[in-house]
N, C-alpha and C positions, 0 to 999 in steps of 0.2 A: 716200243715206239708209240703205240697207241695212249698208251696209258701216261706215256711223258706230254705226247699231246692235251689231251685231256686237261693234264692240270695243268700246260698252260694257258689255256683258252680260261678256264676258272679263275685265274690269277687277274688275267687280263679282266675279266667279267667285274672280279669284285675291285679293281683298281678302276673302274670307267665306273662302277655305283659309289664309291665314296668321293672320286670327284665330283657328280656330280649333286649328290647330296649338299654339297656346301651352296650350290645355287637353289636348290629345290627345297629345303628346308629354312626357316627364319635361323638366327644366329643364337636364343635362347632357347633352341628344341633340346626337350630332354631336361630343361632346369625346372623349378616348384616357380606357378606362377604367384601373387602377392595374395589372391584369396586363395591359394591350395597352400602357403605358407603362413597365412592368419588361420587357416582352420585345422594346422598338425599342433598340437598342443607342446610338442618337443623340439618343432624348429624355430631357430630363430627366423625374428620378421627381418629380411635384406632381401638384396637386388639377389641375381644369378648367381651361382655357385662360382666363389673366387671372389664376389663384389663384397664388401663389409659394410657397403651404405644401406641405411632402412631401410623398409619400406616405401613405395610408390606414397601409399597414403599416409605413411610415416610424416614423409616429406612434406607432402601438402598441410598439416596439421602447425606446417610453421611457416607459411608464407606471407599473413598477414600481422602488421604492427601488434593486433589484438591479440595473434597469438603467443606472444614473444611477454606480455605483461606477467611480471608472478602473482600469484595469488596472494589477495590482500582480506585479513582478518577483522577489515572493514567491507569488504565488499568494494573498494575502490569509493568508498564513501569517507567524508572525515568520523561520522560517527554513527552510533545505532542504538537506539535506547525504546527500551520495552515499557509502556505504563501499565502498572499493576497495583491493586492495593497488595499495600506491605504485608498483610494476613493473611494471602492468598497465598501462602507456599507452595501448595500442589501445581496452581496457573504457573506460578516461577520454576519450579523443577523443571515442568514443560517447556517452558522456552529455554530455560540451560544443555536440555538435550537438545532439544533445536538446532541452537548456537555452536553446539559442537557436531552435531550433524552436519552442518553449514562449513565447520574450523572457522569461526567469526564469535568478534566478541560481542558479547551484549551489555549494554547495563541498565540498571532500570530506574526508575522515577515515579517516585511514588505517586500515588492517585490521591482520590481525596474521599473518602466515604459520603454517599448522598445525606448523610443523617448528620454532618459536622455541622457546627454552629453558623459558618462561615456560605455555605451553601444554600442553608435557611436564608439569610440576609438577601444573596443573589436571587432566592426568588420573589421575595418580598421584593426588592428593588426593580424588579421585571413589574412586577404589579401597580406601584408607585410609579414607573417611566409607561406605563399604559393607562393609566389614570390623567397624568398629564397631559398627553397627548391625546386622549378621547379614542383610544382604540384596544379598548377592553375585550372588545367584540363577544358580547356577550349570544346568545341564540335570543331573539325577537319573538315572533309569530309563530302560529301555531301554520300559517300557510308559506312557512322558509320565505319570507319577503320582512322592509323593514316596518318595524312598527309604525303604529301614525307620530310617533314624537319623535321619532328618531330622522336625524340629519340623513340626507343618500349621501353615501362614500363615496370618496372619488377614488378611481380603479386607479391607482398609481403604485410603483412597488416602494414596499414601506423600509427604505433603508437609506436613511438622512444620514452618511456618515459625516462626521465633523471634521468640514477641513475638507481640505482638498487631499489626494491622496499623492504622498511623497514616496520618491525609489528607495531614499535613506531617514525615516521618519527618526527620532529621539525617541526608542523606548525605554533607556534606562531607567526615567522615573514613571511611575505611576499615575495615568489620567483615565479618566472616562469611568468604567464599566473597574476598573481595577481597583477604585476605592469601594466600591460596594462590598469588597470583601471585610473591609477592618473593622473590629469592632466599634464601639460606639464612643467610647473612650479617647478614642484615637484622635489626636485635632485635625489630622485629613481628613477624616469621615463625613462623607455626605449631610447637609446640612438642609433644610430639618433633619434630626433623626427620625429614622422608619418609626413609623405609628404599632403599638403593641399588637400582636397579633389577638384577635378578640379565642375569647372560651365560652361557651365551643364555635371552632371556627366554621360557624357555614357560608362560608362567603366560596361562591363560583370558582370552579379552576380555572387560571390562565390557561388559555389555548395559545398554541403555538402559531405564528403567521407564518403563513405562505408566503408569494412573491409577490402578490399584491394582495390588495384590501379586499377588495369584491370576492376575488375567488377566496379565502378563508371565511368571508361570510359564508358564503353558499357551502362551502366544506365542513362550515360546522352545522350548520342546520341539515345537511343532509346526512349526514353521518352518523351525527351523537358525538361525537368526541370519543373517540376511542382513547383509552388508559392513556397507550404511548403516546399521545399526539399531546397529552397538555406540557405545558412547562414543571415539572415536579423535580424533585432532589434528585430524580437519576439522570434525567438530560442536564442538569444544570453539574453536577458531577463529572458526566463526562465532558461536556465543554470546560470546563475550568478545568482537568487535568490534563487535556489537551495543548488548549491554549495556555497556560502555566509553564509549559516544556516549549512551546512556541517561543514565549516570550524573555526563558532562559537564556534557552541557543540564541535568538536576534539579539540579547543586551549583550553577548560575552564576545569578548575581542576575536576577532579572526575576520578573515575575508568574504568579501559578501558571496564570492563562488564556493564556498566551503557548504558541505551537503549534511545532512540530516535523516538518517530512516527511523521514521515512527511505527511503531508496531503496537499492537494490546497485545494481552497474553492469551490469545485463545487461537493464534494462527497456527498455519503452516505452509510453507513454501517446497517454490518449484527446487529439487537437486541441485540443478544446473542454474540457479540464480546468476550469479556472479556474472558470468560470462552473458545473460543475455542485458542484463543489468547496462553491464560498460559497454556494449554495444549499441543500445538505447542511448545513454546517456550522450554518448559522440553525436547523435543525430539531434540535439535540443538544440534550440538558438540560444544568443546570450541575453533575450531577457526572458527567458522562463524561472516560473516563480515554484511551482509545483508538479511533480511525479507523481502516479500512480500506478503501481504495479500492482494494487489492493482496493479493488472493490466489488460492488455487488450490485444488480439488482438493471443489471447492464452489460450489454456484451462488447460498448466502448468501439463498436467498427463503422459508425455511419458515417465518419469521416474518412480521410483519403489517408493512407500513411503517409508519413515524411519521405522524399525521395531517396531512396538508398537503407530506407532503414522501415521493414516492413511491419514491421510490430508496433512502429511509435505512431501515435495519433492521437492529433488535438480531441480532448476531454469531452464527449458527450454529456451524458446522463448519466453520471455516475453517482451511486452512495454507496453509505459505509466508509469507514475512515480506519479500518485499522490496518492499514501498510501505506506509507505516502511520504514520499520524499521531499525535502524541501532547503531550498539553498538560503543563505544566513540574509539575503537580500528579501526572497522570498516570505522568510519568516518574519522580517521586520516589516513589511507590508500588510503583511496577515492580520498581525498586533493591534497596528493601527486602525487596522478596519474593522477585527472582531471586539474590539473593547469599546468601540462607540456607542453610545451609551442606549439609541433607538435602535440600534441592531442588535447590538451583545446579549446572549443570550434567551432570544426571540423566538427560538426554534432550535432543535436538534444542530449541533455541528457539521453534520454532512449537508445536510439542508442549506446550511448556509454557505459550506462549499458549492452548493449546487447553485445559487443565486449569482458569487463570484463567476462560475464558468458560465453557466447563460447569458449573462449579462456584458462578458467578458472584460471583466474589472482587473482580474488579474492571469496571468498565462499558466492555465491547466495543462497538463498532457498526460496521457496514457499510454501499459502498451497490455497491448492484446492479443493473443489471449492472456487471462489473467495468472497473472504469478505468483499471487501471495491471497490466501482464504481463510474464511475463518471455520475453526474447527469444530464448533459444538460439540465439544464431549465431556467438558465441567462445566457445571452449573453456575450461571450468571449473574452477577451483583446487582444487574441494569433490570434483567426483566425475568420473568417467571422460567424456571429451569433452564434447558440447555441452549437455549434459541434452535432449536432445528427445525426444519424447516419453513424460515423465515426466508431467505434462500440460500442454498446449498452450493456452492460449487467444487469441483473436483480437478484437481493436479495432474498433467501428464505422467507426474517424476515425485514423488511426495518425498521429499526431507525424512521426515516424520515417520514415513510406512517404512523408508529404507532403514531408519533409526530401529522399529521396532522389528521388523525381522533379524535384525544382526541378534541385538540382543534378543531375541528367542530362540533362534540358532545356538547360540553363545551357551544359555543357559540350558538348554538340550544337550548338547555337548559336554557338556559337565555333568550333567545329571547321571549321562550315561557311562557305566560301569568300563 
């Protein structure tokens, strides 16, 4: 009798603890939550045992428009093209593994070698358009002030473009700065023809102007002119192979919102481009002319972000020009401004992007931190060895390093017996 007691009071006991448990406990006790089922390497990521829907953070991964886009072997861009000289095979293999680091296509466009004939002319014609104009800016005194014969400058920034500047300028044919290139033969060709270069030639190097007169006086007399500051075949090289692919994209049919990523061949970019790419891009207004997700020498944050879009900020200080986006409107604007004939060529090409955003002629923007660097690890056609540390900058997520660990893994694996 005792013992029939006994187990009933037991029965009763564990029938009054599992009713209650259904109050006392939540409804998923006992199931794998979403981080103790992302870190079994054997379960699938879902809800509760019985549910077959993802993950919690599955789920979240598609709630907004931007997550739902597929990936584009443009980058969400119309196109992407690499300047490189054509002899540089090694620079090109390196941006093809890029490219496919990236699953994006590249293609490339040829450069122009600083030593071609065509180059020489441009800067004879830099010489000739500063001779005209009286602003050779030669170094004066031995006390950096100007001589006694010479005129006082007026501080004004030296960039007369011609014309007013139009949203849909005519580039298809060739003006300004663009005949400097043709031979001499050619019945466009600037008239006079350029004067022979004297042998031996010791006539002064063009120096490059700054954003006004006065301060590149005082830049050169305090300086010395350093190599890269004058106008020589390597800055004139890369401005014309620039601007040459500038003014490709502006003449060829398409719509003026249609995009452009310019790239040289010595970068490397962030993994996860794409995705911060077209989330930037949604935050541009509709007249912006130019992207930078590639520069240097600048950390691009003194301005405010775009509201809603914490990376994108109008264009600081920025140089360097090898990663920079540019819409067909953009680049038809560019054309017209960089081939005028007292600007084109004046100075390094960043530089004189730097003129356009200070002066704000045409609408720069950045996003920050930077997403595309340049790599220094083959030796440079522009300046002495590898350019490092000229400045440096370094990748959250690098393309490139994840490219080169697979493949060393890869080839590890195989090596091994």
């Amino acid at each position: 009798m005792t013992r029939s007691r006994d187990l009933l009071v037991a029965c009763l006991t564990l029938s009054i603890f599992v009713s209650l448990s259904f109050f006392l406990f939540p409804a998923d006790f006992g199931t794998f939550s979403d981080t103790e089922q992302s870190a079994g390497s054997d379960r699938p990521a879902q809800g509760p045992i019985g549910d077959a829907r993802p993950s919690f953070r599955d789920r979240l991964a598609n709630v907004r428009p931007l997550d739902h886009l597929p990936h584009s072997r443009t980058l969400g861009l119309t196109q992407i093209m690499v300047i490189s000289l054509p002899h540089r095979t090694d620079r090109r293999a390196r941006m093809s593994l890029l490219a496919n680091a990236l699953d994006a296509d590249f293609g490339f466009f040829d450069g122009t070698l600083s030593t071609a004939d065509e180059i020489t002319r441009i800067v004879e014609h830099v010489r000739v358009q500063r001779e005209r104009e009286g602003v050779l800016l030669q170094p004066t005194s031995d006390a950096g002030r100007r001589g006694p014969d010479e005129p006082a400058p007026q501080d004004l920034p030296h960039y007369p473009f011609d014309g007013p500047l139009e949203a849909y300028p005519d580039v298809s044919e060739p003006a300004g700065a663009d005949l400097w290139v043709l031979p001499p033969n050619d019945p466009r060709a600037p008239q006079p023809p350029l004067p022979p270069i004297p042998t031996p030639n010791t006539r002064p190097d063009v120096p490059q102007i700054m954003d006004t007169l006065e301060r590149t006086r005082w830049w050169i007399q305090d300086s010395g002119i350093p190599f890269h500051d004058f106008i020589n075949g390597a800055v004139a090289a890369c401005y014309h192979a620039h601007y040459s692919l500038l003014r490709t994209f502006a003449a060829a049919s398409g719509a003026p919102d249609d995009t452009l990523l310019i790239l040289e061949d010595d970068v490397d970019i962030e993994f996860d481009f794409e995705r911060t790419l077209r989330h930037a891009m949604q935050g541009l207004p509709a007249d912006w002319d130019v992207l930078l997700p590639g520069y240097c020498d600048s950390t691009e944050t003194k301005h405010k972000p775009v509201p809603g879009y914490p990376r994108l900020r109008r264009s600081d200080d920025p140089l360097c020009n090898h990663g920079y986006i540019v819409s067909r409107r953009g680049a038809r604007r560019l054309v017209s401004l960089l081939r005028s004939p007292s600007f084109a060529y004046s100075r390094a090409l960043d530089q004189a992007y730097k003129i356009l955003i200070n002066e704000k002629i045409l609408n720069f923007y950045s996003i920050a931190p930077v997403q595309i660097v340049q790599e220094h690890k083959l030796n440079s056609d522009i300046r002495f060895g590898t350019g490092v540390g000229w400045w440096d900058d370094d990748l959250e997520d690098s393309a490139l390093q994840r490219a080169q660990i697979l493949l060393d893994t890869e080839a590890l694996q195989e090596a091994t017996p």
